[in-house]
C-alpha positions as CSV (number, residue, x, y, z in Angstrom):
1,X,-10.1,-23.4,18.2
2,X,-9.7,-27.1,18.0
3,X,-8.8,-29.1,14.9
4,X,-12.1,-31.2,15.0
5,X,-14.3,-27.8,15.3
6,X,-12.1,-26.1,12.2
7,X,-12.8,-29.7,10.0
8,X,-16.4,-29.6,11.0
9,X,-16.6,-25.6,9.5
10,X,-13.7,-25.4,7.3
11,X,-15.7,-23.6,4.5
12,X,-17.4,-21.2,6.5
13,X,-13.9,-20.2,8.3
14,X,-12.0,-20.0,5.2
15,X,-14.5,-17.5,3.7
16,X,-14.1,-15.7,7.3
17,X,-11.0,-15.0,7.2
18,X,-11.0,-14.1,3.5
19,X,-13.4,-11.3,4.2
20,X,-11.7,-10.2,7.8
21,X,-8.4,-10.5,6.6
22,X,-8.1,-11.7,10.5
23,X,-5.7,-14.7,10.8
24,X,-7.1,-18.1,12.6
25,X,-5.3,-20.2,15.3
26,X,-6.5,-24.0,15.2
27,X,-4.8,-25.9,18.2
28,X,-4.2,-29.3,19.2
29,X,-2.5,-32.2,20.7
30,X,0.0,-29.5,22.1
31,X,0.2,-28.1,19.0
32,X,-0.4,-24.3,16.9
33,X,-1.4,-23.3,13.3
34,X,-2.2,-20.3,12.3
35,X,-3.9,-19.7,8.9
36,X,-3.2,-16.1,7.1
37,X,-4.7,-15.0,4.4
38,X,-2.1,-14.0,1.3
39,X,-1.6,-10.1,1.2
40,X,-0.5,-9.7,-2.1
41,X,2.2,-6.5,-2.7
42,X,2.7,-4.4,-5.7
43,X,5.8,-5.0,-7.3
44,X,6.8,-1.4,-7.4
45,X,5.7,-0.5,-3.7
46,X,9.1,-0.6,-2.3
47,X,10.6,1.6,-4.6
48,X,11.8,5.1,-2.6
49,X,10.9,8.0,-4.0
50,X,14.1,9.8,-6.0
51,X,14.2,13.3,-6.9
52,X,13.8,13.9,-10.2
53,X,15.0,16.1,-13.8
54,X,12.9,19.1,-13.7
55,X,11.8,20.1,-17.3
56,X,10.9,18.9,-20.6
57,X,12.2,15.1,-22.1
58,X,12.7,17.5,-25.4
59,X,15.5,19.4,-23.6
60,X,17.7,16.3,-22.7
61,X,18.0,15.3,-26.4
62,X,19.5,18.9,-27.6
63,X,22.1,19.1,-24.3
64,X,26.1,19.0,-25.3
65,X,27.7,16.5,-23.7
66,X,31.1,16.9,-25.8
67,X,33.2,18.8,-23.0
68,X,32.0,15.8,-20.0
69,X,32.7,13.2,-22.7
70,X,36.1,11.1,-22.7
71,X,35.6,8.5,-25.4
């Protein structure tokens, strides 16, 4: 697409690619752009999975630690 035909329709492209999601290439005088709409990611998406403590909260309060402690 040329720069003269994306000025001319700038509103009407904008909300096209907000609604695709599909990125836009606007050319000219030898050179590229390329508008992308802003995927935004959850902060805790690229957390990995961990295995876990099985049981109840209730039992890791009462647990002796004395003989694994070294104070």
């Amino acid at each position: 697409m040329t720069t003269s035909h994306f000025r001319q329709n700038i509103y009407k492209l904008l909300d096209r690619i907000a609604e695709t999601g599909i990125p836009l290439e606007i050319g000219g005088k030898g050179r590229r752009f390329k508008i992308v709409p802003e995927v935004k990611i959850k902060k805790l998406a690229h957390l990995k999975k961990r295995s876990g403590l099985k049981g109840k909260p209730e039992d890791l309060v009462h647990l002796d630690w004395t003989s694994e402690w070294n104070g």
